[in-house]
C-alpha positions as CSV (number, residue, x, y, z in Angstrom):
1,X,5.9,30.7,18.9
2,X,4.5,27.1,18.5
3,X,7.5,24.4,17.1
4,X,7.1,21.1,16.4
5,X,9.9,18.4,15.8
6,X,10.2,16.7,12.4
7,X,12.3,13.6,11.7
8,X,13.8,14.2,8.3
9,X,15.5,11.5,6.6
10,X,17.2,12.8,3.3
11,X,17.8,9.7,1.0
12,X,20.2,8.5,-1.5
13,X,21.0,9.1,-4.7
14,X,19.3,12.0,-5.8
15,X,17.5,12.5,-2.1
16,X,19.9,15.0,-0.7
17,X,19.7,17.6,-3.9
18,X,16.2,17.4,-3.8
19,X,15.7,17.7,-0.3
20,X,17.6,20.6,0.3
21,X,15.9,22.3,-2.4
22,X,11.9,21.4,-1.0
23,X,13.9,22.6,2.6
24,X,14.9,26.0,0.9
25,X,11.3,27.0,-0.5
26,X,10.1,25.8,3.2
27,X,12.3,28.4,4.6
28,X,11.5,30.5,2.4
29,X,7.7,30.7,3.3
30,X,8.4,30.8,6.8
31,X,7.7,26.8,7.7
32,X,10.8,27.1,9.2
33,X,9.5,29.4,11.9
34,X,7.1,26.2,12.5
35,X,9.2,23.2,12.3
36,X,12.5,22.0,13.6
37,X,13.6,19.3,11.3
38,X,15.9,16.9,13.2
39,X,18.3,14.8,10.6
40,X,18.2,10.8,10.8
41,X,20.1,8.2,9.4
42,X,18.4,5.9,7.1
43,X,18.8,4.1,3.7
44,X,21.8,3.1,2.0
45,X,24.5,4.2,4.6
46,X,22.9,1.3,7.6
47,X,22.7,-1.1,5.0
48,X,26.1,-0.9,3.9
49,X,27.0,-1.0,7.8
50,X,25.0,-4.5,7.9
51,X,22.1,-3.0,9.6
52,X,19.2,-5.2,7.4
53,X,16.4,-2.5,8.7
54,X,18.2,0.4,7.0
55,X,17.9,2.5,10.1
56,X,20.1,3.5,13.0
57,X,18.3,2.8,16.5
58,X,18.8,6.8,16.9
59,X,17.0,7.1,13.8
60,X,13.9,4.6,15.3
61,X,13.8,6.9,18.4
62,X,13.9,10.1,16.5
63,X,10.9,9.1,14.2
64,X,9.0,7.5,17.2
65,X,9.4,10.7,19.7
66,X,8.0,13.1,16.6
67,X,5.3,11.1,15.1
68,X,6.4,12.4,11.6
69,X,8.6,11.8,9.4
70,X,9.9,13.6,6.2
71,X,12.1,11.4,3.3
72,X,13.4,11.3,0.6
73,X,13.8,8.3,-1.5
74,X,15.3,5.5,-0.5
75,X,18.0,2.7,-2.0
76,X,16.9,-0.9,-1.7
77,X,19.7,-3.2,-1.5
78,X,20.2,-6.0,-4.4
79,X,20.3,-9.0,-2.6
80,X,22.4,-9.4,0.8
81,X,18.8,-9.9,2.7
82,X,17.8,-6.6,3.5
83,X,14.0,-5.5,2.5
84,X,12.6,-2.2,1.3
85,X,13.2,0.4,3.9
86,X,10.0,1.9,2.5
87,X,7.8,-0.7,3.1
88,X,9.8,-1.1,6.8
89,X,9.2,1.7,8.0
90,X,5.0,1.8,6.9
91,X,4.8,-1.1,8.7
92,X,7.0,-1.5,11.8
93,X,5.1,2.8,12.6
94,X,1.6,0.9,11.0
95,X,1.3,3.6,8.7
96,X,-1.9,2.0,7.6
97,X,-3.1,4.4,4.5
98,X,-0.8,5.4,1.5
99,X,-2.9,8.6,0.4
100,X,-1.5,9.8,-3.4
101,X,-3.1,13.0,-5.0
102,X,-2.9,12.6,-9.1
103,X,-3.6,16.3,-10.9
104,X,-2.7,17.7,-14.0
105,X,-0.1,20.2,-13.4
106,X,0.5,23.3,-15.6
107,X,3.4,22.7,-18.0
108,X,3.9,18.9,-17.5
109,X,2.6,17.8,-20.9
110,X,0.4,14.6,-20.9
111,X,-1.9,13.0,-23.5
112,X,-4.6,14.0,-21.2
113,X,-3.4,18.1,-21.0
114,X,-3.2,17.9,-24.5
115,X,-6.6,16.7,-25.2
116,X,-7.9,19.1,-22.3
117,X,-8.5,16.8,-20.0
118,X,-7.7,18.2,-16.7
119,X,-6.8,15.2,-13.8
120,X,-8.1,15.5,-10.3
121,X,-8.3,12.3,-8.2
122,X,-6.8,10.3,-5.4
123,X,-5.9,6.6,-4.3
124,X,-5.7,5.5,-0.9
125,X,-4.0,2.0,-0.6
126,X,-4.2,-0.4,2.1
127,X,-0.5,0.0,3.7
128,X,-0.2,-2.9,5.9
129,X,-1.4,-6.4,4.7
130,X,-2.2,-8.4,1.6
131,X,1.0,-9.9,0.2
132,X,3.7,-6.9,1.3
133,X,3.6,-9.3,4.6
134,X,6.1,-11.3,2.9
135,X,5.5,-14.6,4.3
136,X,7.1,-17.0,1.6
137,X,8.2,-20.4,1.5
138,X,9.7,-23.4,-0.5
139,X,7.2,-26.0,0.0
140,X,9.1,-28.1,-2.6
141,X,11.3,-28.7,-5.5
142,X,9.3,-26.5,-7.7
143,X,7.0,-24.4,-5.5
144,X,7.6,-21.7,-3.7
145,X,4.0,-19.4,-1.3
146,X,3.4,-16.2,-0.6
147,X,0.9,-15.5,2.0
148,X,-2.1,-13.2,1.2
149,X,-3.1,-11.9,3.9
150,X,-6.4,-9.3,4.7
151,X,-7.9,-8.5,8.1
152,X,-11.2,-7.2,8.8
153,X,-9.1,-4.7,11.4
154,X,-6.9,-3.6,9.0
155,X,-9.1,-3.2,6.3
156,X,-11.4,-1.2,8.7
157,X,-8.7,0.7,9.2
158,X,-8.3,2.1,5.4
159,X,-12.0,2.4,4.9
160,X,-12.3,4.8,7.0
161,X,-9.6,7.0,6.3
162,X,-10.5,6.9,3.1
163,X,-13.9,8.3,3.6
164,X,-12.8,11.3,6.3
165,X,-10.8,12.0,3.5
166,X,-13.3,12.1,1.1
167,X,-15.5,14.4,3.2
168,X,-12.5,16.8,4.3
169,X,-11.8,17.5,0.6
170,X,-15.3,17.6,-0.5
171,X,-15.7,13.9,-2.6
172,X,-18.7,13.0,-3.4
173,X,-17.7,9.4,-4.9
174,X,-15.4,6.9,-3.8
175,X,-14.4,3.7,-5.6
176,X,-13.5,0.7,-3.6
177,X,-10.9,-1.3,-6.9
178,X,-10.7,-5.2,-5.9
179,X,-10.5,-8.8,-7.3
180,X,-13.6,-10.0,-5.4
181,X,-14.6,-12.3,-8.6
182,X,-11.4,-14.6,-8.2
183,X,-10.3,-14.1,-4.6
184,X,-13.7,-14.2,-2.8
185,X,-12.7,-14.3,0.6
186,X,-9.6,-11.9,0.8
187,X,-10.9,-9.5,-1.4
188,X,-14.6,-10.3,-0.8
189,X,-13.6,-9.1,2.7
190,X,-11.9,-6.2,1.9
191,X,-15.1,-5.0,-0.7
192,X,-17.0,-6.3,2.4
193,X,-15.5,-3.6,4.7
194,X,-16.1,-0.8,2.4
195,X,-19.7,-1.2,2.4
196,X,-19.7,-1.6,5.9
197,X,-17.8,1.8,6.7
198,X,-19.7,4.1,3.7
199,X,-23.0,3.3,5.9
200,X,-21.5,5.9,8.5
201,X,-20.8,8.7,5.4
202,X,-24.3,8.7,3.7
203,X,-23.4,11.9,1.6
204,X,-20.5,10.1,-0.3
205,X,-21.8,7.7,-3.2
206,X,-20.2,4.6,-2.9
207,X,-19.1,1.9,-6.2
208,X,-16.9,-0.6,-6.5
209,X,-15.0,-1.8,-9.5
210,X,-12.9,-5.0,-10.3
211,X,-9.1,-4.1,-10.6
212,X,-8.3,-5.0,-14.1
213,X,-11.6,-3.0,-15.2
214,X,-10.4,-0.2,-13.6
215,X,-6.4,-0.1,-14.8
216,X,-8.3,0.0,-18.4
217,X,-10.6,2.7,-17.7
218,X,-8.0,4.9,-16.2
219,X,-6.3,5.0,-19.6
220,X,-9.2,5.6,-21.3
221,X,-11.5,7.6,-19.4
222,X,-9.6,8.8,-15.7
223,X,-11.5,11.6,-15.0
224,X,-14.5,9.3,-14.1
225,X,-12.8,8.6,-10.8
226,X,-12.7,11.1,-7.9
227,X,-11.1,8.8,-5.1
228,X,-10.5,4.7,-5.2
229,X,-9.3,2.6,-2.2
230,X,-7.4,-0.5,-3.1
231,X,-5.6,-3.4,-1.2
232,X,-1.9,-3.1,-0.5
233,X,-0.6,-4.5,-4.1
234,X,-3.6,-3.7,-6.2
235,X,-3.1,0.0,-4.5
236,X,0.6,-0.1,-5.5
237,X,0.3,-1.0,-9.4
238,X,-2.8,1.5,-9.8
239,X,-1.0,4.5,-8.1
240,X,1.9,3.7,-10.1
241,X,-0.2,3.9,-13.2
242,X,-2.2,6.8,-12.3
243,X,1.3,8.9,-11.7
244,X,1.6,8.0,-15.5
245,X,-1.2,9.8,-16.4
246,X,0.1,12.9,-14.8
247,X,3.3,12.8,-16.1
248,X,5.3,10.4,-14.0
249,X,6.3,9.8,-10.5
250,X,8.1,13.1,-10.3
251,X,4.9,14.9,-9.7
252,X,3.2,12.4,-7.7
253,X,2.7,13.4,-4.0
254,X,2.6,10.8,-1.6
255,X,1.1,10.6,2.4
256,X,1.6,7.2,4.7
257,X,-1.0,8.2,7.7
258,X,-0.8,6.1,10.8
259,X,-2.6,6.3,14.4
260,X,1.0,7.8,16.4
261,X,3.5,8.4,13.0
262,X,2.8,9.4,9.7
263,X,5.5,9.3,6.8
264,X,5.7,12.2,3.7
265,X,7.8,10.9,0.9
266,X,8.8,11.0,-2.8
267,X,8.0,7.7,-4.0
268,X,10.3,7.9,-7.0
269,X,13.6,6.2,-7.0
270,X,17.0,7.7,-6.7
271,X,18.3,8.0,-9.8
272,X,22.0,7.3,-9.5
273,X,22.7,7.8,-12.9
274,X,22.0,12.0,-12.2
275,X,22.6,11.9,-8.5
276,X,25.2,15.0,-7.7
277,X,24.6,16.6,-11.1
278,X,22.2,19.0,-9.8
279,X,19.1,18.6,-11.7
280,X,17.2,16.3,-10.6
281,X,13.0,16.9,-9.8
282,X,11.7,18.5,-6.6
283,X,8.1,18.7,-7.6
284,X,6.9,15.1,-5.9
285,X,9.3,15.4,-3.0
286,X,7.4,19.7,-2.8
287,X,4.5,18.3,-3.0
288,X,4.6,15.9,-0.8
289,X,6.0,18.4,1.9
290,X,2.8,20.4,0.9
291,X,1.0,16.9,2.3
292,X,2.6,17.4,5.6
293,X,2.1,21.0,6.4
294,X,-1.5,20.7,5.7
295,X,-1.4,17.5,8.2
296,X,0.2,19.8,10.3
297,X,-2.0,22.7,9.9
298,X,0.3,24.8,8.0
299,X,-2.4,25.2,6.0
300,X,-1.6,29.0,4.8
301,X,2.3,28.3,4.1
302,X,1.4,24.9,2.0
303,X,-1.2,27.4,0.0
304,X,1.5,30.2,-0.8
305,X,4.0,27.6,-1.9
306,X,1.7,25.3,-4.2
307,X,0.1,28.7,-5.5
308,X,4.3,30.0,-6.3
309,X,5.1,26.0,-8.2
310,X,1.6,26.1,-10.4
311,X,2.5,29.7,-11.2
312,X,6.5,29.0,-12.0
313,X,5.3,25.4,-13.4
314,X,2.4,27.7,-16.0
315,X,5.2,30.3,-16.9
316,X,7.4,27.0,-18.3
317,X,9.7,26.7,-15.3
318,X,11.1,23.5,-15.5
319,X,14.2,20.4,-15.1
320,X,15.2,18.5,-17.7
321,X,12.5,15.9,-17.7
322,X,9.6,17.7,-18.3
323,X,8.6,17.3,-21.5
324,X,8.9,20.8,-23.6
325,X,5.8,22.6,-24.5
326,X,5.1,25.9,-26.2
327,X,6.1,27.9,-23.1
328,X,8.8,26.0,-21.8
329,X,12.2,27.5,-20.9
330,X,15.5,26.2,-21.3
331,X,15.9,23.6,-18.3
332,X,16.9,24.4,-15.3
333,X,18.8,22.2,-12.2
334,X,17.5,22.0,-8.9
335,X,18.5,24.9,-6.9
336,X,17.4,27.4,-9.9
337,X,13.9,25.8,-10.0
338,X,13.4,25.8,-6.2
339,X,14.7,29.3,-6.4
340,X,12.1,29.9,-9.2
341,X,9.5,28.9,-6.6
342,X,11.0,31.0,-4.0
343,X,11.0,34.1,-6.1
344,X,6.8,33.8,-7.2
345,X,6.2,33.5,-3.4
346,X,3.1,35.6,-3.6
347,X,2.0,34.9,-7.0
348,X,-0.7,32.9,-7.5
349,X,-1.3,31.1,-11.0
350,X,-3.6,32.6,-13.9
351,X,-4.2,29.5,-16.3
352,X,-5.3,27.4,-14.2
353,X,-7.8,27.7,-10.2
354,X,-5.4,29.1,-7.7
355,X,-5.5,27.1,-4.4
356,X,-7.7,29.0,-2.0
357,X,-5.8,31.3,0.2
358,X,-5.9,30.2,4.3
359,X,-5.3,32.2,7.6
360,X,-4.4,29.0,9.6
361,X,-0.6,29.6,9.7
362,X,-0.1,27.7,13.0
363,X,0.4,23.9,13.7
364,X,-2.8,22.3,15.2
365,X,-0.9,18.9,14.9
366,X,-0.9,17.0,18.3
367,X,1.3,14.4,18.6
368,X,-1.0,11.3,19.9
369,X,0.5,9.7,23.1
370,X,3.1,6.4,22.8
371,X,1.4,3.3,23.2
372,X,1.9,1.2,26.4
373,X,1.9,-1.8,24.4
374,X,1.5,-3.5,20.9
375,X,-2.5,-2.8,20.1
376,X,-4.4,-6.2,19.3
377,X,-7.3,-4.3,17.1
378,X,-10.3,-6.4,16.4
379,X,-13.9,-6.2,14.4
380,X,-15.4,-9.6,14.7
381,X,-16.1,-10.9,18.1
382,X,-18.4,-13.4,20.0
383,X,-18.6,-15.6,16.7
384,X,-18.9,-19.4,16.9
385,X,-16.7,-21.4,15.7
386,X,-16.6,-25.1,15.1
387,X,-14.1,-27.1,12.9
388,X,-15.3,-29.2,9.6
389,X,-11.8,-30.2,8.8
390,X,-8.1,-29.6,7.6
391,X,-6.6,-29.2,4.3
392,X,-3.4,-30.6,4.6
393,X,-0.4,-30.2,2.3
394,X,2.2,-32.4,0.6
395,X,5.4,-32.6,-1.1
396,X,5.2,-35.5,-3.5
397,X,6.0,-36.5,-7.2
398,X,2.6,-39.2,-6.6
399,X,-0.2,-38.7,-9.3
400,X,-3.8,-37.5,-8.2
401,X,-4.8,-40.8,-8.4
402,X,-2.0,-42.2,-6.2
403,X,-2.4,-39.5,-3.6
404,X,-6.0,-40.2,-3.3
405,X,-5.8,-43.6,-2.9
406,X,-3.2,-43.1,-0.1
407,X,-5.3,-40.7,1.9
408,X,-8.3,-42.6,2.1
409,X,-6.1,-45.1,3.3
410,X,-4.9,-42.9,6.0
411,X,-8.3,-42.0,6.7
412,X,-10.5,-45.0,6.8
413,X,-10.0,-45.2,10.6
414,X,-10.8,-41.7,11.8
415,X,-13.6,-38.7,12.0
416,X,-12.7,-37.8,8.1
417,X,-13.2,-38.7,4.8
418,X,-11.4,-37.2,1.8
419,X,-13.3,-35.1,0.0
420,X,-10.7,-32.8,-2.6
421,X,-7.3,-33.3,-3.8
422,X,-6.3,-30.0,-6.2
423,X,-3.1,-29.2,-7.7
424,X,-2.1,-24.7,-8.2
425,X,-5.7,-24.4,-6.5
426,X,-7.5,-26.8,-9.8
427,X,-9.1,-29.8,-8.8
428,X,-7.9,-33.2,-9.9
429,X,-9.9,-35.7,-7.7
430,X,-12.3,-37.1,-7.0
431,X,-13.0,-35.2,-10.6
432,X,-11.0,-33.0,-13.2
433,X,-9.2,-33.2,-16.4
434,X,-6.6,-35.3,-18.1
435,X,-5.0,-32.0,-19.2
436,X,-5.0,-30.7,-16.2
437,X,-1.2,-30.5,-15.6
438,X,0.3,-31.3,-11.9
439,X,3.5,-30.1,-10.3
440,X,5.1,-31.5,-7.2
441,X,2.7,-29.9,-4.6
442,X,-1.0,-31.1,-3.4
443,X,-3.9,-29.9,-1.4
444,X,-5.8,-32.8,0.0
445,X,-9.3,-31.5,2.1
446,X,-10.5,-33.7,4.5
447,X,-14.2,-32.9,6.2
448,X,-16.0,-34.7,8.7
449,X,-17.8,-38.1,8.0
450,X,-21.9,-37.8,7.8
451,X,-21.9,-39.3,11.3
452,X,-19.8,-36.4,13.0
453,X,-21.4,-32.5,13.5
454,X,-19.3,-29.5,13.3
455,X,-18.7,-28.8,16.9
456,X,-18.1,-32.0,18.3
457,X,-14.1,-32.0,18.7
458,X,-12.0,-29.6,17.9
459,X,-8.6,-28.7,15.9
460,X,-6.8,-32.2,18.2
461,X,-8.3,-34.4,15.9
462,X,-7.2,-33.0,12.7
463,X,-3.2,-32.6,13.9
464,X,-3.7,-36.6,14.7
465,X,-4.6,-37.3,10.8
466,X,-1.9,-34.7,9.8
467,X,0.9,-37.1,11.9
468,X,-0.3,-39.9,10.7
469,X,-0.4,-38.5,7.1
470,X,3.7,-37.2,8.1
471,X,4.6,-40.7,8.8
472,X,4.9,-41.2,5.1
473,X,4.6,-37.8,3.4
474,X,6.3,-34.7,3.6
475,X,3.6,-32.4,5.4
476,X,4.6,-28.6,3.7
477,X,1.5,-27.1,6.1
478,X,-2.2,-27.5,7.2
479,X,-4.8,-25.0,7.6
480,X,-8.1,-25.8,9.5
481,X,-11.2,-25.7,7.9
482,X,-13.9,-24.1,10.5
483,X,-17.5,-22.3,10.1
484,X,-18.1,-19.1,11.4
485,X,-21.3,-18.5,12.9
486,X,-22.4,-21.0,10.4
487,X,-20.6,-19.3,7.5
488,X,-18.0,-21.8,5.5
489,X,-14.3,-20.0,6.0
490,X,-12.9,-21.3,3.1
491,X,-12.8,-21.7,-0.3
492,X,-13.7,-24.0,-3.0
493,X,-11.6,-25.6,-5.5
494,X,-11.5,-24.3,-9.1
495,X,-14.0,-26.9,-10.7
496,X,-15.1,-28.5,-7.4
């Protein structure tokens, strides 16, 4: 019989209880006669041992040599340095789509299940990029940047998961949510990149929507919505909100899909306050489990047990944070309610579509082969580029005015001219506001004279005016300013 290895990192607080609980109903369906979970050592334990990833080097090899790993969730620490394990591990394995299933459960009682409004929809989030790259700096006394950053690559990437998904699972519409209005070029890419993938699925309808739009119609009308893609931080403030409308993050599965690992998870936290009191919530961490059997293809075992919680979940099974609801039974802790599960093995639920039954009982998963090297992915190639310019910025307490006249001083003798000086992204010179209020930090642009053509030196020039500029400024960074294939790459200045 077919086994595959499965990298299973418990968690803290909480993680352990529920764990073994999700681990018990699994055996109890036979996914044990499947999988061979392999412990690793992750979370709270490495950080306290100084380890700022959070995971052993065992625990790296582990996940790496079976391409899948199961958690539970995870302790950041406060402080001390050391970032979100979470978002380590999606990252350092490029588990590029965050996949979240949001559905009105039976028993969890929601605004919406009281209204008869029956959830059914999904978000896939960007995994990689935007501003969960954490590239931040003090450019000054009182600024401080974080990078945004979107690739074409990575953004391709998403798309297209997003819509294999939709046509696996039957979706007829996807939603791409953005902020394409303010950020035009990182989000304008992003929206970009969704229209350019949905060409190859001409069966799905395709729509977009502006973030805040969409957070607002969720609340009032979310059954509109069959599957949205977001960027990274978008993603992860709508799925957050979307779990709310379902009855929290304790019944919200969640996937990480990459090319060679993928990551099944509870995204709630830990709960420290109930951790070792036996009754904390299984559902999310069951459902997500249910995830990674069907990426598996233990399709027939994931149907049996979601067909054994919707029944237990109908017939009021339940911990102590469910809300209580005509049917509801006295609470229960965590072993009971997995046990609960384990006893309607079989059952399948009566109030509400029983999950069609499968014969595929065996894993089809195939591990893809290790990379011989870090991938460099690309979408854009052969494109001319020619520079226009820099934007180069400074650290001073000068006005606008004073900075302006200073530049063009700097300036006079070379291919430039100044052009912008803006303030937090607003314009100041050579037009603006008197109330427009200034802190400690200025863009200056500089483009080329009318006697100079894009294309006739490159970037050399351009560090030349930023070392003269550092001779008597404090130079906090430059950015070039180039055209691609005749196309500006970059961005005005509000009320330029």
């Amino acid at each position: 019989m077919s086994s595959l290895n499965i990298a299973l990192a418990a968690g803290d607080g909480i993680g352990p209880e529920i764990m073994d609980a999700t681990l018990a109903v699994f055996k109890a369906a036979g996914v044990a006669d499947h999988l061979n979970f392999i412990p690793v050592e992750m979370g709270a334990a490495q950080f306290a041992k100084g380890n700022s990833r959070g995971m052993s080097p065992d625990a790296i090899k582990t996940v790496e040599d079976c391409g899948i790993l199961f958690k539970g969730p995870m302790e950041t620490p406060k402080g001390g340095g050391g970032k979100s394990i979470n978002v380590t591990a999606r990252k350092m394995w490029n588990a590029f789509a965050n996949f979240r299933h949001f559905k009105t459960l039976p028993g969890v009682h929601t605004v919406y299940s009281r209204a008869g409004i029956n959830l059914d929809f999904a978000i896939v989030r960007e995994n990689i990029e935007d501003t969960y790259g954490g590239v931040e700096h003090r450019l000054s006394n009182d600024m401080i940047q974080c990078k945004r950053l979107i690739s074409a690559p990575g953004s391709d990437q998403v798309h297209r998961y997003a819509f294999q998904t939709a046509r696996r699972l039957g979706i007829k519409k996807v939603h791409c949510g953005h902020k394409a209005n303010i950020m035009k070029m990182t989000d304008g890419l992003f929206l970009e990149r969704f229209k350019a993938a949905g060409k190859d699925f001409p069966e799905i309808e395709q729509a977009d929507v502006i973030v805040d739009a969409l957070c607002m119609n969720l609340v009032v009308k979310p059954q509109q919505y069959q599957m949205i893609v977001l960027p990274n931080l978008q993603g992860d403030i709508v799925s957050d909100l979307a779990a709310g409308l379902v009855g929290g993050l304790g019944f919200a599965p969640s996937a990480n899909i990459g090319k060679h690992i993928s990551i099944f998870e509870a995204v709630h936290g830990t709960a420290p306050d109930i951790a070792g009191q036996g009754k904390a919530n299984p559902t999310a961490l069951i459902l997500s489990g249910l995830m990674m059997l069907r990426h598996l293809g233990l399709v027939k075992q994931a149907s049996i047990i979601e067909n054994a919680l919707l029944a237990a979940l109908e017939q009021g099974v339940r911990t102590g944070d469910f809300g209580s609801g005509e049917a509801a039974k006295p609470a229960l802790g965590t072993k009971p309610f997995a046990q609960a599960i384990i006893d309607r093995l079989g059952q399948t639920p009566k109030t509400v579509p029983a999950v069609p039954p499968s014969e595929q009982a065996a894993p089809t998963f195939v591990k893809p082969e290790r990379p011989q090297h870090q991938e460099v992915i690309r979408t854009f190639m052969n494109v001319v580029r020619h520079v226009t310019g820099c934007d180069i910025y400074l650290d001073t307490p000068l006005s606008p005015v004073a900075v302006a006249e200073e530049m063009q001083r700097v300036c006079a003798d070379t291919p430039f001219k100044l052009v912008l000086v803006s303030n937090r992204g607003t314009q100041v010179w050579p037009t603006g506001s008197i109330f427009t209020e200034c802190v400690d930090y200025y863009r200056v642009r500089f483009e080329l004279k009318d006697e100079f053509r894009p294309g006739d030196f490159g970037q050399a020039r351009c560090v030349a005016l930023m070392d003269k500029i550092a001779e008597k400024f404090t130079v906090c960074s430059y950015e070039l300013l180039r055209v691609f294939d005749g196309v500006k790459g970059y961005s005005l200045a509000q009320g330029q």
